[in-house]
C-alpha positions in Angstrom: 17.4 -5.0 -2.6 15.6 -2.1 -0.8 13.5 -2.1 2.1 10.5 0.3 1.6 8.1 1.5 5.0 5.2 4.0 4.5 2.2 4.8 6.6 -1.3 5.6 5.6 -4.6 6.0 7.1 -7.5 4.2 6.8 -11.1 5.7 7.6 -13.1 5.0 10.9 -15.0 1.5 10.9 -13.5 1.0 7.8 -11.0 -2.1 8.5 -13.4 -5.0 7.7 -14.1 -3.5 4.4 -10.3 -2.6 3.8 -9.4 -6.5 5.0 -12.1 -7.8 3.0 -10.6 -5.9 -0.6 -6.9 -6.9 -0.2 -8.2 -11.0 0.9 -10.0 -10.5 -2.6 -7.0 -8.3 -4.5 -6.7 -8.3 -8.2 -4.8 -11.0 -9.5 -3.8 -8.6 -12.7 -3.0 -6.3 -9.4 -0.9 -8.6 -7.5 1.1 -10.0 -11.0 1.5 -6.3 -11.8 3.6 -5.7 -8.3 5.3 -8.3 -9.1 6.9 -7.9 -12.2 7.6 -4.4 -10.7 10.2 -6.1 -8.6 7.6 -5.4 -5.6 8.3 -8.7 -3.1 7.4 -9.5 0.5 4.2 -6.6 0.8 2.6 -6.6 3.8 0.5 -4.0 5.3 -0.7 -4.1 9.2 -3.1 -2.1 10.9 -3.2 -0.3 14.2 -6.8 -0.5 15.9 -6.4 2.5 18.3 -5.0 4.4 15.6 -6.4 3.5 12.2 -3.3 3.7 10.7 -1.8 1.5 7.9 1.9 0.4 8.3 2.8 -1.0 5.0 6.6 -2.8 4.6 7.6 -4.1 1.3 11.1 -5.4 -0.1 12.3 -3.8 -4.2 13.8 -5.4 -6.1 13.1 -2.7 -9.5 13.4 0.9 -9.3 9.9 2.0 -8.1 8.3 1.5 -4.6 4.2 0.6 -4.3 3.7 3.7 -3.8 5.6 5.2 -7.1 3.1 3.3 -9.4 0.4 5.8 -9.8 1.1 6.3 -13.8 -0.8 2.7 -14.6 -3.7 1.8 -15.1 -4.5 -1.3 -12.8 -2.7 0.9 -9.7 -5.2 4.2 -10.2 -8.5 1.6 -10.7 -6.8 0.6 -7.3 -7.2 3.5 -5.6 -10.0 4.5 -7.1 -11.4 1.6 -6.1 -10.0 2.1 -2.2 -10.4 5.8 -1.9 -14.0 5.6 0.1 -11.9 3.8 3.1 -9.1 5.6 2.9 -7.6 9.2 3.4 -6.5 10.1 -0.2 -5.0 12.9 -2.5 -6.8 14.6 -5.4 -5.8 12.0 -7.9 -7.0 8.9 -5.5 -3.8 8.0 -4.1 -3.1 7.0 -0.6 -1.9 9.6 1.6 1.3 8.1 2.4 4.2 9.1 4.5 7.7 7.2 4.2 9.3 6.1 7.3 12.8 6.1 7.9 14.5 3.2 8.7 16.4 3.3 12.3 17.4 0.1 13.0 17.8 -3.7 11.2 19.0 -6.7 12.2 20.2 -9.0 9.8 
């Protein structure tokens, strides 16, 4: 298994609106992570900084973020890409973090 870290950024005033979409997600969305081999996703928020810290555990061969090619992930960020800083195609600008330190 593989531990995955990114960070993203979410627009200004936007976090009620970001919370609200991922209490409601897609069930199609959520199954579709899933049978990915994407487990354990959580995503937290820093108030003073608007940035996204997202965390997830793989189990396949492709992270979140390396699911652009489908349908139900670009509908995604299509769908999130008013609250969020995004690429040309919709996707979440995203930077990977490097692990430095795990205690098992």
């Amino acid at each position: 298994m593989k531990r995955v870290a990114f960070k993203m950024k979410l627009k200004e005033g936007c976090f009620a609106e970001y919370k609200k979409r991922h209490d409601e997600i897609w069930p199609e969305l959520s199954i579709f992570l899933s049978s990915a081999g994407i487990v354990n996703y959580s995503i937290f928020f820093d108030l003073e900084t608007n940035i996204l810290f997202a965390y997830h555990e793989l189990l396949g061969s492709g992270g979140a973020q390396d699911q652009g090619a489908t349908p139900i992930v670009q509908k995604w960020w299509k769908y999130m890409a008013d609250i969020m800083e995004t690429n040309s195609d919709n996707s979440p600008v995203s930077s990977p973090l490097e692990e430095a330190f795990y205690l098992k």
